[in-house]
C-alpha positions as CSV (number, residue, x, y, z in Angstrom):
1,X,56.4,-24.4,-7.3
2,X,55.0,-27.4,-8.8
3,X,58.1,-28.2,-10.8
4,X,60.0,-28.3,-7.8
5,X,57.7,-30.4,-5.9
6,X,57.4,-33.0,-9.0
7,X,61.3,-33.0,-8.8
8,X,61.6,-33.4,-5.0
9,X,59.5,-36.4,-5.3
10,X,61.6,-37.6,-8.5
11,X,64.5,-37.7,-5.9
12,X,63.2,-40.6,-4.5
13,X,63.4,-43.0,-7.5
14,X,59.5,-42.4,-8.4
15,X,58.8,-42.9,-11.9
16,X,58.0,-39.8,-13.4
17,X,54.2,-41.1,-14.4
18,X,53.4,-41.5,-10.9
19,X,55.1,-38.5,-9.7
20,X,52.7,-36.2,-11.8
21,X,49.6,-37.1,-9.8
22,X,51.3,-37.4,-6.7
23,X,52.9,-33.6,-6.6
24,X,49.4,-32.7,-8.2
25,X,47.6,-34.4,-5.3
26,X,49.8,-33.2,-3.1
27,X,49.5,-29.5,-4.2
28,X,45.3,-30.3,-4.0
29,X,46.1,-30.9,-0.4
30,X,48.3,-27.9,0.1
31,X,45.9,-25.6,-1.1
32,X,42.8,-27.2,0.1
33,X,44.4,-26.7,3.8
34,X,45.4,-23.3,2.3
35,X,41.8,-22.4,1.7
36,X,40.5,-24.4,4.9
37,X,42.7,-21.8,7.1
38,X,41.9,-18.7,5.7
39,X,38.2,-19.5,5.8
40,X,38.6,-20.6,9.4
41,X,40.7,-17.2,10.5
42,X,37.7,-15.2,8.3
43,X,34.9,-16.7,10.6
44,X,36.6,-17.1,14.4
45,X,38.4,-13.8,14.2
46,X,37.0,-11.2,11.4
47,X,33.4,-12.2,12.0
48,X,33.5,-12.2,15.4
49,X,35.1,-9.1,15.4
50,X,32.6,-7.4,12.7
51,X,29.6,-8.9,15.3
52,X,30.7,-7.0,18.4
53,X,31.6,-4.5,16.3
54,X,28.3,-4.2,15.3
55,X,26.7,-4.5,18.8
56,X,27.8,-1.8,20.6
57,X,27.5,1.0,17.5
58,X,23.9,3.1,17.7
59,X,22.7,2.1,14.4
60,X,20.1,-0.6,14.0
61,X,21.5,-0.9,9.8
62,X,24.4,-2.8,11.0
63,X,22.7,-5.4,13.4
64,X,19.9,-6.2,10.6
65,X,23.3,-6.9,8.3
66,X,24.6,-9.8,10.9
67,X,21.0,-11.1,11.9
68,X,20.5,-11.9,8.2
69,X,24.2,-13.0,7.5
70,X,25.4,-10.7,5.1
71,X,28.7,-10.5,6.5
72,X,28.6,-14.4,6.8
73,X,27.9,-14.5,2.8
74,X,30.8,-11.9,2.3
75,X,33.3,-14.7,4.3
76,X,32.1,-17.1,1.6
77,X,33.6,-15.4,-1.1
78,X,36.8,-16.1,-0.4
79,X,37.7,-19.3,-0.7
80,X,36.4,-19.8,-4.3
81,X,38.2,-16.7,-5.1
82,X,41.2,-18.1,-3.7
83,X,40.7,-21.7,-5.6
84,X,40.3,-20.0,-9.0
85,X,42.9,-18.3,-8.5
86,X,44.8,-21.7,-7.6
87,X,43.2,-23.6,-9.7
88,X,45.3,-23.4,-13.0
89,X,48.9,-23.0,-10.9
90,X,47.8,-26.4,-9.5
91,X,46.9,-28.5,-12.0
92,X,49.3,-27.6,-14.5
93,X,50.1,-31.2,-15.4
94,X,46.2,-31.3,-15.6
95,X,45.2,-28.1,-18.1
96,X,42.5,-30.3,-19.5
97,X,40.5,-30.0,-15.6
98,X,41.1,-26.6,-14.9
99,X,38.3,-25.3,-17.0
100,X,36.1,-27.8,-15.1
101,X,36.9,-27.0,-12.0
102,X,36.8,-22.9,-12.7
103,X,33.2,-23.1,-13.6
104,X,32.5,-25.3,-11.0
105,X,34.1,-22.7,-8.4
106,X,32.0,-19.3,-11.0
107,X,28.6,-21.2,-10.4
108,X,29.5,-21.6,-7.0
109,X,30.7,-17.9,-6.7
110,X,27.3,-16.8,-8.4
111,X,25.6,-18.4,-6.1
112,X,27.0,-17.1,-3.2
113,X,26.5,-13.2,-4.5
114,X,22.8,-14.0,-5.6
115,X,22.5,-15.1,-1.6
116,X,24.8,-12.1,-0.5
117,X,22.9,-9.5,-3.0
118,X,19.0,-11.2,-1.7
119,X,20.2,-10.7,2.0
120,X,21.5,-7.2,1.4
121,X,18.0,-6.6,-0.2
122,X,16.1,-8.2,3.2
123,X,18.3,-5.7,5.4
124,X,16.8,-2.7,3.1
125,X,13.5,-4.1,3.2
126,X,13.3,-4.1,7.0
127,X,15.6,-1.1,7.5
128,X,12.8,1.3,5.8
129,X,9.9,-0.8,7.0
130,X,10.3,1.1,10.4
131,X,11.5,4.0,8.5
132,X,8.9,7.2,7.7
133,X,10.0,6.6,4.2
134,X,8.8,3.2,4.4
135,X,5.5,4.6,4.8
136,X,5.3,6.4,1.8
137,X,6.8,3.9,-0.9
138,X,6.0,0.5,-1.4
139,X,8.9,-1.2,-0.3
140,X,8.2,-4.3,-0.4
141,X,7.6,-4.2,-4.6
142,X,10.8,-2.1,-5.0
143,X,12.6,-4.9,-3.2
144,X,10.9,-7.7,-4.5
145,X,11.6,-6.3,-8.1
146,X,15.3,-6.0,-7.6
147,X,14.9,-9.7,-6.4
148,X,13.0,-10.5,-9.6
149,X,16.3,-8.8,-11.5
150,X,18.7,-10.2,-9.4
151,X,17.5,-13.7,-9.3
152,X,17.1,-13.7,-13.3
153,X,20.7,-12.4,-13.6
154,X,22.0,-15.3,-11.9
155,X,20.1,-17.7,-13.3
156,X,21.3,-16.8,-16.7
157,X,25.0,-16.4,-15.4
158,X,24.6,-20.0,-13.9
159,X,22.8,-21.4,-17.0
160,X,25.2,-20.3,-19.3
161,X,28.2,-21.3,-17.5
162,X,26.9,-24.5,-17.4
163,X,25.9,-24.6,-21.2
164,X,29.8,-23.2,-21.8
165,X,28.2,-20.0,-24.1
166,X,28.3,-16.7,-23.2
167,X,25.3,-15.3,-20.8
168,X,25.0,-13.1,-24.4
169,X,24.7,-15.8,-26.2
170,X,22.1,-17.7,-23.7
171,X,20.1,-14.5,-24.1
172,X,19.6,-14.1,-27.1
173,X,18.3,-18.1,-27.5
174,X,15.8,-17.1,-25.6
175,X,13.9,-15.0,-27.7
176,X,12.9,-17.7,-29.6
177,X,10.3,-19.0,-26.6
178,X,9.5,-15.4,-25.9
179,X,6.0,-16.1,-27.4
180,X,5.5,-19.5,-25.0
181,X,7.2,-17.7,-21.9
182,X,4.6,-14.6,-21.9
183,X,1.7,-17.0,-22.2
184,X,3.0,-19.3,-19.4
185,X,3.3,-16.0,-17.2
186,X,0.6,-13.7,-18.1
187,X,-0.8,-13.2,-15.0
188,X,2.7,-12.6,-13.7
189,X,4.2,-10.5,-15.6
190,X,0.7,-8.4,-15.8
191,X,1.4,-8.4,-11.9
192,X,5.0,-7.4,-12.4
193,X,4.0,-4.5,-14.5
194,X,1.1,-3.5,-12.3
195,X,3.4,-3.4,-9.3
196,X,5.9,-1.4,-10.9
197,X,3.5,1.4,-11.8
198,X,1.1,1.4,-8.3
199,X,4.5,1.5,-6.5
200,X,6.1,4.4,-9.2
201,X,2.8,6.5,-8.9
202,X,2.2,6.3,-5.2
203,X,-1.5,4.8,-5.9
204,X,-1.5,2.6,-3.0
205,X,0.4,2.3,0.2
206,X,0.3,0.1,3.4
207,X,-2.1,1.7,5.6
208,X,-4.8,3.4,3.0
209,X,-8.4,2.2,3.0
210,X,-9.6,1.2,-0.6
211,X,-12.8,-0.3,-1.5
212,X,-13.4,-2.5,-4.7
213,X,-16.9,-3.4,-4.4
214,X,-16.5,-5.9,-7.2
215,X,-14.2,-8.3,-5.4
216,X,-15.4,-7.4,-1.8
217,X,-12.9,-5.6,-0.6
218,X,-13.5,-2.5,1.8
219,X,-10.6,-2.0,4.3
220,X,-7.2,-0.8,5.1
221,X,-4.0,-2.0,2.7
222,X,-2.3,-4.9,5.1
223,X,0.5,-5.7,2.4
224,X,2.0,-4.8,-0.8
225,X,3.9,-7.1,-3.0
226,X,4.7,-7.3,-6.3
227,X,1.7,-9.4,-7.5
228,X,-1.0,-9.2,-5.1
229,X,-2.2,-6.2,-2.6
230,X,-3.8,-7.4,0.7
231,X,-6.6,-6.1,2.2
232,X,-8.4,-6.5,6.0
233,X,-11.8,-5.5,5.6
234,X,-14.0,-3.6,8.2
235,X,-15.1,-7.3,9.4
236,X,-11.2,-8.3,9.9
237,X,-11.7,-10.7,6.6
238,X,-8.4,-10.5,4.3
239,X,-9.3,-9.9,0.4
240,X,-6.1,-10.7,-1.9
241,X,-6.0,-9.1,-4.7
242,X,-4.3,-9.4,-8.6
243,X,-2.1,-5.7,-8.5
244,X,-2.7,-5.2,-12.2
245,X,-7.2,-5.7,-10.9
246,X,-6.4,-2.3,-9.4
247,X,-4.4,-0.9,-12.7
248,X,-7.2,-2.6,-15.6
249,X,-10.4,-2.0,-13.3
250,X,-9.7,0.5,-10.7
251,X,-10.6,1.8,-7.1
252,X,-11.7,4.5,-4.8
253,X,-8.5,4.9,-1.9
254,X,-9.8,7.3,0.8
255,X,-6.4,8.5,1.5
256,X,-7.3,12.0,0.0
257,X,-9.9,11.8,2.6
258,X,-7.7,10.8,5.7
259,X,-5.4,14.0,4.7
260,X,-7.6,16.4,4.2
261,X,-9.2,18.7,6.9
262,X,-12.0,16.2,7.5
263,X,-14.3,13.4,6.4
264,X,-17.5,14.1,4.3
265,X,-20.7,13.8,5.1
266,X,-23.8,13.7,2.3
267,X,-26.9,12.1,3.4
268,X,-30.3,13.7,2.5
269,X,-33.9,13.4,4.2
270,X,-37.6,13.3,2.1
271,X,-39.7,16.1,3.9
272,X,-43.5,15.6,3.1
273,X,-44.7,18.2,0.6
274,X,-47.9,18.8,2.2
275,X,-46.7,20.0,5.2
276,X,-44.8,23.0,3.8
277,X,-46.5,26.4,3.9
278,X,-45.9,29.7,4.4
279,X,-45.6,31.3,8.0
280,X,-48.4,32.8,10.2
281,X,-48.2,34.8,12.8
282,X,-48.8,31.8,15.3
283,X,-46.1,29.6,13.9
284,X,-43.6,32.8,13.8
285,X,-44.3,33.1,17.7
286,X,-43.0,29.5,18.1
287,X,-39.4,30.3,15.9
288,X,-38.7,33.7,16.9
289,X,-37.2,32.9,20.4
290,X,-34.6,30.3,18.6
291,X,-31.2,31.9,18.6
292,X,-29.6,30.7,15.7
293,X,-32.7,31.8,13.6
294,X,-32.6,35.6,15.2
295,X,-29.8,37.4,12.8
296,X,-32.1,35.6,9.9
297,X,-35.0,36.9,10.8
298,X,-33.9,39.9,11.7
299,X,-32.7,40.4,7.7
300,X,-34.9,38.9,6.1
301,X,-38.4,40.0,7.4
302,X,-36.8,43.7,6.9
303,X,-35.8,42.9,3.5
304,X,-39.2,41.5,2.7
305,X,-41.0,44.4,4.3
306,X,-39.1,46.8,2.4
307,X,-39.7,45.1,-1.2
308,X,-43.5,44.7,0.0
309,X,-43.9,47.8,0.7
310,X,-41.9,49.4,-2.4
311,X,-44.7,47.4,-4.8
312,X,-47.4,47.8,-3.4
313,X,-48.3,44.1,-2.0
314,X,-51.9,43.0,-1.6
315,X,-51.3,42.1,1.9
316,X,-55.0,40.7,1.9
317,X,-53.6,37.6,0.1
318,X,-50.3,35.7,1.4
319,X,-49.8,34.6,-2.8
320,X,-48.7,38.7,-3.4
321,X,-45.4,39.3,-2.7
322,X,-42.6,37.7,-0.8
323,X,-43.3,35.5,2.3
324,X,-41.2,33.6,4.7
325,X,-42.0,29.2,4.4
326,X,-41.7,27.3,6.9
327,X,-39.0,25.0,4.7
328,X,-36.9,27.7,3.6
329,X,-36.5,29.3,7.5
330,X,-36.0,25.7,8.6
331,X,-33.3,25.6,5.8
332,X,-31.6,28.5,7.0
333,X,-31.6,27.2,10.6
334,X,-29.9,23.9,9.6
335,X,-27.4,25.9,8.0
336,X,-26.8,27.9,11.1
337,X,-26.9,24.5,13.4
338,X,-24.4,22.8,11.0
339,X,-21.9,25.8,11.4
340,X,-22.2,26.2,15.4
341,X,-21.5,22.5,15.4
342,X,-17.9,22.1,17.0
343,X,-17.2,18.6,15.5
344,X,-17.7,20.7,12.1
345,X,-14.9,21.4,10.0
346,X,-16.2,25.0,9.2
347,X,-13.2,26.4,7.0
348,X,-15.0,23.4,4.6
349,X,-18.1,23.6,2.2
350,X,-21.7,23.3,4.2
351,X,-24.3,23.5,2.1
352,X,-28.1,22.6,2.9
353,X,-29.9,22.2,-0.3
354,X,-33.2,20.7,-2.0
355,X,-32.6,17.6,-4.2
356,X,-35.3,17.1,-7.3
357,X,-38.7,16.5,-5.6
358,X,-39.6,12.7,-6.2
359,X,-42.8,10.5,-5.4
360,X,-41.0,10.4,-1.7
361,X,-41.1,13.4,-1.0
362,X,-38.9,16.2,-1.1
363,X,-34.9,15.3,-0.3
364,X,-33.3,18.1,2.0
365,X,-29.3,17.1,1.7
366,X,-26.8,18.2,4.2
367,X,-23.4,18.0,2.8
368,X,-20.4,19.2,5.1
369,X,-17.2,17.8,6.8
370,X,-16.3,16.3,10.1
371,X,-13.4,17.4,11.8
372,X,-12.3,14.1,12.8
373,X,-11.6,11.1,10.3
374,X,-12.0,8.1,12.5
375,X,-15.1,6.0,11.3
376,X,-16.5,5.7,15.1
377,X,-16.3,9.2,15.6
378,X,-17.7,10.6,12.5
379,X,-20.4,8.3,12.8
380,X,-21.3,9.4,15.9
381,X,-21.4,13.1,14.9
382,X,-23.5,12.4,11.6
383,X,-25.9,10.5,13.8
384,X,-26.1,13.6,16.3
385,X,-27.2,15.7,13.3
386,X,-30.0,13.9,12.2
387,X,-31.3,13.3,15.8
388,X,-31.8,16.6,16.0
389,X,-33.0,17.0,12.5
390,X,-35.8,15.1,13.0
391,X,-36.5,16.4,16.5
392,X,-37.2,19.9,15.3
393,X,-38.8,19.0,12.4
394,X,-42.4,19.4,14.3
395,X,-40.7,23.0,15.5
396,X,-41.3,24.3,12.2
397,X,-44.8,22.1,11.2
398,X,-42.8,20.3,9.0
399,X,-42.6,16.4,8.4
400,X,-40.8,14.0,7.5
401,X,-41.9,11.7,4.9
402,X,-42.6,8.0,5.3
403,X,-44.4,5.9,3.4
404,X,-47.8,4.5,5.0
405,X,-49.1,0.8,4.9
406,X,-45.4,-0.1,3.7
407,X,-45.0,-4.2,4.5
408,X,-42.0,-4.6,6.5
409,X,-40.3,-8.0,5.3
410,X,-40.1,-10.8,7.7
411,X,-36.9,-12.7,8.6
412,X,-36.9,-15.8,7.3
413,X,-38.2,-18.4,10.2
414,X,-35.5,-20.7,11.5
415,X,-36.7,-24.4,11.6
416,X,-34.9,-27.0,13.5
């Protein structure tokens, strides 16, 4: 096609010196307007069509794709593909400019995927943000990885085509600043890794509530990405912290916690040794109208009765044999209260139990679990308990310790 263009224009008496760059211009032209059209009929007509397309079907996928102008990027591709195709047909008088312009038109052809493959990646990453899946893997890391890998790719495509060598070739060069490059990016590429394996193990996900004393962080996960892990404490402050911290140091996540049957509670109370004793007559008139402690009572003073009277107890002296206390029937009520409680996740352990006897006192420990996991509510129900604890403490002539002539500190005095 060119030889017959330089030969049309021969026609016309033109010296065949300036001929050559004149039929090559002129082809230039030809397929510039070439390209020009076809890129003009790919946005007024397939685009548009692809956009109402898009708008009236039921998925949200599609809509994401032309808000973030994949389809747009797509159009893009083919006019380079068109000129490198071109390219050599129309300079054929010039062969020493068509390697030029064909890594010209490859750079520019990278670049335009690397943009295409980072919006596809943006349309997955808010696709599953509002999907349940979403919610169980860290998308944000897997998608900011592929990034990481997509982004280098390109770079080393565009940086070797430039350099002329193969992207091979480019790579293996590299290794020679290996050594400088990992000491440059340490904390990166620790962050890299760390990312990788919180969002391959499932350790952490939007939504759990960590706590890292260390670096002051107590709240719920706001964000994941591939270097750092977010996180709103309980006072609405924002902690941002190294992902590879949680990897090299560790954390407590309380998401075991928010999917289990219900939320813990273990908090003791010192009762003062001198007030425990064994039961009298008198005292046992004051418990044996409580209803929860009836079906105790009931077995145990027969059980003790019968092992009294099958040795022979002294009953002269309340040291022979076995005798009911004051602590241990006020134990065995608080393990009755605990289990009537309705808040009380029952098909969980309950225990009441005696911690090791201290200069304090001795530490009675009520470990159980709520039913409900929301911090308000379960605060509320552990604070129920131990108002009544320590209302029918004096039930039972027991008390609770507290230390006498203790000096309360002062607030500091604020001065003017």
């Amino acid at each position: 096609m060119l030889d017959s263009l330089l030969r049309y224009i021969e026609s016309f008496k033109i010296d065949h010196a300036i001929a050559m760059p004149l039929a090559t211009l002129l082809a230039v032209l030809a397929a510039v307007l070439l390209i020009a059209a076809v890129e003009v009929i790919t946005k007024k007509v397939l685009l548009r069509f692809i956009h109402r397309f898009a708008s009236r079907t039921a998925t949200n996928l599609d809509d994401l794709m032309v808000s973030h102008g994949v389809f747009d990027w797509i159009a893009r591709l083919v006019p380079p593909l068109l000129a490198y195709r071109m390219a050599a047909p129309v300079l054929k008088f010039y062969p020493a400019a068509t390697p030029l312009v064909n890594d010209s038109l490859v750079i520019y052809f990278a670049v335009v995927v690397i943009l295409l493959a980072l919006s596809v990646l943006d349309v997955l990453y808010q696709f599953y943000s509002g999907h349940p899946v979403g919610k169980k893997l860290p998308i944000k890391s897997i998608i900011q990885v592929f990034k990481t890998v997509v982004l280098s790719i390109g770079v080393v495509v565009v940086i070797s085509r430039l350099m002329g060598q193969s992207p091979v070739v480019f790579i293996s060069g590299i290794g020679a600043f290996t050594a400088v490059l990992l000491l440059i990016f340490k904390d990166s590429i620790l962050g890299l890794v760390a990312g990788i394996q919180l969002s391959t193990n499932d350790l952490v996900r939007i939504g759990d509530w960590i706590t890292m004393p260390k670096y002051g962080a107590d709240g719920d996960v706001i964000d994941i990405s591939l270097v750092t892990v977010s996180v709103q404490n309980f006072d609405k402050t924002i902690v941002v912290l190294p992902a590879y911290t949680l990897i090299s140091e560790g954390f407590k996540n309380w998401r075991g916690m928010q999917e289990s049957g219900g939320r813990r509670i273990k908090r003791s109370f010192n009762i003062d040794m001198q007030s425990i004793r064994f039961l009298d007559g008198e005292l046992m008139k004051k418990i044996e109208s409580v209803q929860l402690l009836k079906p105790y009572l009931r077995e145990r003073l027969d059980e003790i009765a019968s092992y009294n009277r099958a040795v022979g107890v002294d009953e002269r002296s309340p040291v022979n044999g076995r005798r009911l206390t004051n602590l241990g029937t006020f134990r065995a009520y608080l393990q009755a209260y605990v289990h009537s409680l309705a808040r009380i996740n029952t098909g969980m352990t309950i225990i009441i139990r005696y911690l090791q006897p201290d200069a304090f006192g001795l530490p009675c420990e009520i470990y159980c679990f709520t039913k409900t996991k929301d911090w308000a509510e379960y605060e509320g129900v552990q604070s129920d308990i131990f108002d009544h604890v320590f209302a029918v403490l004096p039930c039972f002539e027991l008390k609770a310790y507290q230390l006498q002539g203790a000096v309360v500190p002062q607030p500091p005095a604020v001065t003017a």
